[in-house]
N, C-alpha and C positions, 0 to 999 in steps of 0.2 A: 511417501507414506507406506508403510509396512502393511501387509493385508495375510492373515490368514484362512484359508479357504480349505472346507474341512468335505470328507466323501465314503463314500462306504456303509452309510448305514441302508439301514432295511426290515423285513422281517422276515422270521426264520424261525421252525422250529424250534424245542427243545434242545439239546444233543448238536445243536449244528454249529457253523462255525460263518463270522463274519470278518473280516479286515477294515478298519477305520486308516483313514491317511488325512493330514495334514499339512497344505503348504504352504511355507512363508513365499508371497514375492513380494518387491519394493526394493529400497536402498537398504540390504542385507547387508553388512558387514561379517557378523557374526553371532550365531546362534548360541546360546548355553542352555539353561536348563529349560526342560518341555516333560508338559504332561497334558494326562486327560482328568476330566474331573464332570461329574453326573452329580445333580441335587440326591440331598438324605434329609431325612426326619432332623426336624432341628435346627437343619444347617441350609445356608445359603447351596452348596457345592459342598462333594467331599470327592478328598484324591482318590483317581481310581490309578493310574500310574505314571512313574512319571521317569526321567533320566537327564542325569547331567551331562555335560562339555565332555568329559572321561569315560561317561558309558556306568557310571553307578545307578543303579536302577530301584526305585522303592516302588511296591504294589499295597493296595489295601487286602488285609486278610480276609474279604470277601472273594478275590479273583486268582490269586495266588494257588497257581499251578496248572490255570486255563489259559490268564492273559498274558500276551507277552508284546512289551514296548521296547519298540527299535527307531534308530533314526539312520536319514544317510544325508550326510551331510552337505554332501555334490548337490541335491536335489532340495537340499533346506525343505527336507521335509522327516516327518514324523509318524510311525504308524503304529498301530493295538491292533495286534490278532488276537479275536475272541473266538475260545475254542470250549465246547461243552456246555453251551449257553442257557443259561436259565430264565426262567419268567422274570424271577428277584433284578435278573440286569437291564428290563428292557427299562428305560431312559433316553431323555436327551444328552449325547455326550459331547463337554466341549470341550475345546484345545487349546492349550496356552502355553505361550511361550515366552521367553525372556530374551530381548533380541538386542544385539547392537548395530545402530542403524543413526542416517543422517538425522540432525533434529533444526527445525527452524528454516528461514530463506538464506541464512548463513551456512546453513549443514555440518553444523558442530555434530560430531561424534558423539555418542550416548547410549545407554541403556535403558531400554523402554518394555514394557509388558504389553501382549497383545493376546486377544483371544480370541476364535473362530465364532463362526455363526451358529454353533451348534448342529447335531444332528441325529435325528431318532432312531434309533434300534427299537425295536418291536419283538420279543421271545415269545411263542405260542407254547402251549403247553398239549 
């Protein structure tokens, strides 16, 4: 079984900056697309960033020009540097990912969605 295991949150001033990381372990084959995504008015979750298998990167125009999502793939892991941070981000943020990974006691080959435990960022003003 695949397990996401997410780190880096905290609290932090205004103006400051934090690093969120995400790892996949279990039966990884291979990773594609991963992002973060924090609850909004509304909505269950909304994306705050996220990137594909190729490295195409979409952010919500909330964070756009603070965050920036990177993976490394040796380490099947995923990380959001949060830089100029505002009260508006503090949140629980979770990680999810799109993995291809064994499925069943046969261990067929598949693609499965998985998402971290969450974790809270705290912005003081």
């Amino acid at each position: 079984q695949v397990h996401l295991v997410e780190s880096g949150g905290g609290v932090v001033q205004a103006g400051g900056s934090l690093r969120l990381s995400c790892a996949a372990s279990g039966p990884v084959f291979g990773i594609n697309d991963m992002g973060w995504f924090r609850p909004a008015p509304g909505k269950q979750r909304e994306l705050v960033a996220s990137i594909t298998s190729v490295g195409t990167t979409t952010y919500a125009n909330s964070v756009k020009g603070r965050f920036t999502i990177s993976r490394d793939n040796a380490k099947s892991t995923v990380y959001l540097q949060m830089n100029s941070l505002k009260p508006e981000d503090t949140a629980v943020y979770y990680c999810h990912s799109r993995i291809t990974t064994a499925r069943g006691p046969m261990g067929l080959i598949g693609e499965d969605d998985y998402w971290g435990q969450g974790t809270q960022v705290t912005v003081s003003s």
